[in-house]
C-alpha distance (Angstrom), angle and dihedral (degrees) to the residues before:
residue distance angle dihedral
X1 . . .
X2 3.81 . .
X3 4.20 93.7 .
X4 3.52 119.4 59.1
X5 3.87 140.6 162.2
X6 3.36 113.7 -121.6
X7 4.15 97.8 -139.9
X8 4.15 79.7 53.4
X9 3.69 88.6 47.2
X10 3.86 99.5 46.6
X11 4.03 84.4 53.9
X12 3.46 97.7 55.5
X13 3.49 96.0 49.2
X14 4.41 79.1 54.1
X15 3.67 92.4 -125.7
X16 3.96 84.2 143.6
X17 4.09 136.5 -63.2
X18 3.45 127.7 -35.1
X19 4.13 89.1 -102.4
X20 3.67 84.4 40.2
X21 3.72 101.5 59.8
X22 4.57 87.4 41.1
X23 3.58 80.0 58.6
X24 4.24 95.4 57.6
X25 4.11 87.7 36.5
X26 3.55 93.5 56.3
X27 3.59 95.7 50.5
X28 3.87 94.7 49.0
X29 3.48 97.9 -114.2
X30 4.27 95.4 127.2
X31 4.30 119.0 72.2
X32 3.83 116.6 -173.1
X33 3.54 115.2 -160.8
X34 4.50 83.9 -9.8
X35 3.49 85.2 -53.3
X36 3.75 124.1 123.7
X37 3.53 119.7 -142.4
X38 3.53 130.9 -173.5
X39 3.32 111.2 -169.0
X40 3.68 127.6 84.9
X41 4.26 92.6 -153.7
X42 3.78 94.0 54.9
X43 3.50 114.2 116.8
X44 3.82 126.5 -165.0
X45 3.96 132.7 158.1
X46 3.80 106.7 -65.0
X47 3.90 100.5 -169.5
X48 3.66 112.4 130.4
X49 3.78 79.9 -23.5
X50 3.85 107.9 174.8
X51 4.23 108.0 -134.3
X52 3.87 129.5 179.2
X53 4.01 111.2 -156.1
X54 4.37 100.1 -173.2
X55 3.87 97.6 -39.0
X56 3.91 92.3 -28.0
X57 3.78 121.1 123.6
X58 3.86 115.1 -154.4
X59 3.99 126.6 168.9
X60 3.80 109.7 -160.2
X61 3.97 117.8 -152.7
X62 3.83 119.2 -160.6
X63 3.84 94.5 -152.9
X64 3.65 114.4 51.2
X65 4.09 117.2 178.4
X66 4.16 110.0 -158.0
X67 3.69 131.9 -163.3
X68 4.22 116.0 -152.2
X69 3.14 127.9 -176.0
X70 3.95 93.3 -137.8
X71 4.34 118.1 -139.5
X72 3.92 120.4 -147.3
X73 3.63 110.5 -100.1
X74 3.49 98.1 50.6
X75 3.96 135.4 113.0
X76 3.63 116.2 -123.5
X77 3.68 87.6 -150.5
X78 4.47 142.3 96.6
X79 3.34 92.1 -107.9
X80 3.66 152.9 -13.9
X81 3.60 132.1 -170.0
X82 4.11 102.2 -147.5
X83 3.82 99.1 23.9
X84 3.72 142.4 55.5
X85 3.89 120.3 -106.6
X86 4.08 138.0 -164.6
X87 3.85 87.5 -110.3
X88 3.92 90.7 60.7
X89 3.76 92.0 62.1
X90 3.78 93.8 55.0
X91 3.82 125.2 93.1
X92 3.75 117.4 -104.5
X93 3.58 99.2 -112.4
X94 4.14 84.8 63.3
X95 3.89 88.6 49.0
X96 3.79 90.5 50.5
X97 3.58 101.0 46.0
X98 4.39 84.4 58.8
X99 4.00 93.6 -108.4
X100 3.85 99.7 173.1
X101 4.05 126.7 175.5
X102 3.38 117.0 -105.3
X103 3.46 111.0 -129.4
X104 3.27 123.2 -28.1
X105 4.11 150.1 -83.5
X106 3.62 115.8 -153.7
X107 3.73 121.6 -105.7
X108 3.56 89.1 -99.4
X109 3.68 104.5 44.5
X110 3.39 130.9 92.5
X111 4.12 133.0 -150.6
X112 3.44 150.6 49.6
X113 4.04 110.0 22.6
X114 3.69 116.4 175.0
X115 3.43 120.0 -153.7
X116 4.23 128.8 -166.7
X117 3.97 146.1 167.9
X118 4.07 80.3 -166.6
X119 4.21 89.4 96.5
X120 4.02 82.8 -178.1
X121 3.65 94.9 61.5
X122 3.62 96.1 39.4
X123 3.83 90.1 51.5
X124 4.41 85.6 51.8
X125 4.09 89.7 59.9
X126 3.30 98.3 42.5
X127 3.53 101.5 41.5
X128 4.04 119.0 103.3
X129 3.93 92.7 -143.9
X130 4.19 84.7 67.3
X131 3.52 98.8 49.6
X132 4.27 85.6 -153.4
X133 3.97 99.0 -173.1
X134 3.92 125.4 -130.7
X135 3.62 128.7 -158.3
X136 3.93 118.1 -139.5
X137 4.17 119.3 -178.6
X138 3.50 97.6 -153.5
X139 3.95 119.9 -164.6
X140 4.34 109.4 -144.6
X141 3.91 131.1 -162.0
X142 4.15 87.2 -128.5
X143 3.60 148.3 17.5
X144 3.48 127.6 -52.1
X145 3.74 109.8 -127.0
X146 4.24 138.4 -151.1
X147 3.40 88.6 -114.7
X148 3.96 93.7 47.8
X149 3.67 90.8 53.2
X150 3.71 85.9 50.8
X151 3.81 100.6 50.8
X152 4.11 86.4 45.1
X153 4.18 88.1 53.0
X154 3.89 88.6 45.5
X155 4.13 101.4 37.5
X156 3.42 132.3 -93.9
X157 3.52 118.4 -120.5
X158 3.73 109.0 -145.2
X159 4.11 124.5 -159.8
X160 3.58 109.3 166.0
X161 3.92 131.4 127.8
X162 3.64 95.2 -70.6
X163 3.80 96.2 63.6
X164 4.16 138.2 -74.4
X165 4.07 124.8 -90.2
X166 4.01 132.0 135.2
X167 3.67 112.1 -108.9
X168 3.94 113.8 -121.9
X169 3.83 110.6 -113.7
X170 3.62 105.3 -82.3
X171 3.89 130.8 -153.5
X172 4.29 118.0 -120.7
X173 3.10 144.4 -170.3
X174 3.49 130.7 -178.3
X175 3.97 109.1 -142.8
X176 4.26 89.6 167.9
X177 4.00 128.2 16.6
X178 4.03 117.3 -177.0
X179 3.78 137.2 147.9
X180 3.46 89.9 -112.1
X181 3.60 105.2 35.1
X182 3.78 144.4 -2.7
X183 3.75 133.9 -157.5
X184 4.54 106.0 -146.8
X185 3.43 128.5 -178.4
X186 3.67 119.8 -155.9
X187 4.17 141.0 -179.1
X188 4.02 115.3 -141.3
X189 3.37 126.5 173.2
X190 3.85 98.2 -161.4
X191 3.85 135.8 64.4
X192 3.44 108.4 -144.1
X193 4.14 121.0 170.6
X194 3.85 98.3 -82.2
X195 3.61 93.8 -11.6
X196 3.84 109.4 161.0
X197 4.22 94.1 36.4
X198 4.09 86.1 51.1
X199 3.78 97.1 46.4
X200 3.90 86.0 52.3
X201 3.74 88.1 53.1
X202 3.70 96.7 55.5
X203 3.69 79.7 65.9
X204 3.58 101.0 55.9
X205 4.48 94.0 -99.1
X206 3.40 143.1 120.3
X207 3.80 124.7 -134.9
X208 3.96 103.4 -139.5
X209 4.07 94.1 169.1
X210 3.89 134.3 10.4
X211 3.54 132.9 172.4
X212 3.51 130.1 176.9
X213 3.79 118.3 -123.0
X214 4.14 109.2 176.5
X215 3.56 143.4 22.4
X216 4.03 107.9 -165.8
X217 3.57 106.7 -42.6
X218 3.88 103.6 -23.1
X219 3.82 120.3 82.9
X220 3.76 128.2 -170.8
X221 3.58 121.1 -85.7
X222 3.46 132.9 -149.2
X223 3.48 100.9 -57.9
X224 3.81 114.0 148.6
X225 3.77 121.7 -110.9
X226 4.30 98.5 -72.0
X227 3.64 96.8 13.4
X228 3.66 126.6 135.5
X229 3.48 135.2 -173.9
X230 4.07 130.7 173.3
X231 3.75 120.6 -108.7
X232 4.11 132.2 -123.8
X233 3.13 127.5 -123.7
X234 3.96 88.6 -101.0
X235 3.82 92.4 55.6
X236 3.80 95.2 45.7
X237 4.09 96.5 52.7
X238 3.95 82.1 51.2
X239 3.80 93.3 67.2
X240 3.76 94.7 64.1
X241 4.25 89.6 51.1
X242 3.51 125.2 104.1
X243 3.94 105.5 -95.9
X244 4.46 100.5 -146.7
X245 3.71 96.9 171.0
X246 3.80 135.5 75.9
């Protein structure tokens, strides 16, 4: 986005409506970059573009890179016409600015959702050339085995009604074992349709909870349940890092 009208921009950064914001133009009470501008159609580069509304400061960025702590019952998805998805819990001016999720969580699990107008960095995590590893803590109806851990480290190979492929080598830890259920943590670097609940399945378990926790290097915080917040700069070079611990 390196054009932008400035009645458009003054929205998105929810300083009032659309007729609201023509209103304050008109009268000369917005400066971008210390210069006044009357007219709500002008357009002019908005990155990191410094703009005083009355005595208010604002700095609007084009690309904006969120963390959310994803709930259960929600579409990882733009839109949806019968059900409720992560973009309908953002604020407008995230929505306008094309923030999209990259990849996605399924409608039952829970976690670490990243969320970016920056199409070049979304492309990097969930590309299969950069192998970016994600942590899941996945919750089974069992015990996690020796031999389990050693298929996981070795690679599943998974034929089931969904399709056939060989699991890449994946890194575990076991964080609970009992007979009646176990609590595993485990490092993938792909994102295959139901991945982690299928590669459990191979070995005779059910996945009854699973939450991501990490993308590369940068885990999720403690963000409440349906929280979001955006990342720095910091935070964002982290997802593209090797992620070594469990």
């Amino acid at each position: 986005m390196s054009q932008i009208r400035l009645d458009k921009c003054l929205t998105l950064l929810g300083i009032g409506t659309r007729t609201e914001v023509k209103t304050l133009i008109r009268k000369g009470a917005v400066l971008v970059r210390d210069q006044r501008i009357t007219d709500p159609s002008a357009k002019f580069d908005a990155e990191n573009a410094e703009i005083q509304v009355g005595a208010t400061q604002y700095v609007f960025k084009s690309s904006r890179t969120i963390m959310m702590n994803k709930t259960a019952g929600v579409l990882t998805a733009a839109r949806d016409p019968k059900q409720k998805t992560v973009m309908d819990t953002l604020p407008e001016i995230y929505v306008g600015l094309g923030c999209m999720p990259v990849g996605r969580l399924d409608k039952d699990t829970t976690g670490l959702l990243i969320l970016t107008s920056d199409g070049q960095l979304a492309h990097r995590l969930i590309s299969p050339m950069h192998e970016v590893g994600k942590v899941y803590e996945a919750v089974i109806d069992g015990p996690f085995t020796d031999m389990d851990r050693e298929a996981f480290e070795r690679g599943i190979e998974i034929r089931d009604s969904d399709g056939t492929f060989t699991a890449k080598p994946a890194k575990v830890r076991v964080m609970e074992n009992g007979d009646h259920e176990s609590i595993v943590r485990l490092s993938i670097t792909e994102g295959k349709y139901h991945q982690v609940k299928r590669m459990f399945a191979m070995r005779g378990r059910t996945v009854t909870g699973l939450r991501r926790l990490a993308i590369g290097r940068l885990w999720l915080d403690h963000l409440e349940p349906g929280a979001f917040r955006e990342l720095g700069p910091e935070e964002i070079a982290l997802l593209e890092q090797d992620g070594d611990e469990l």
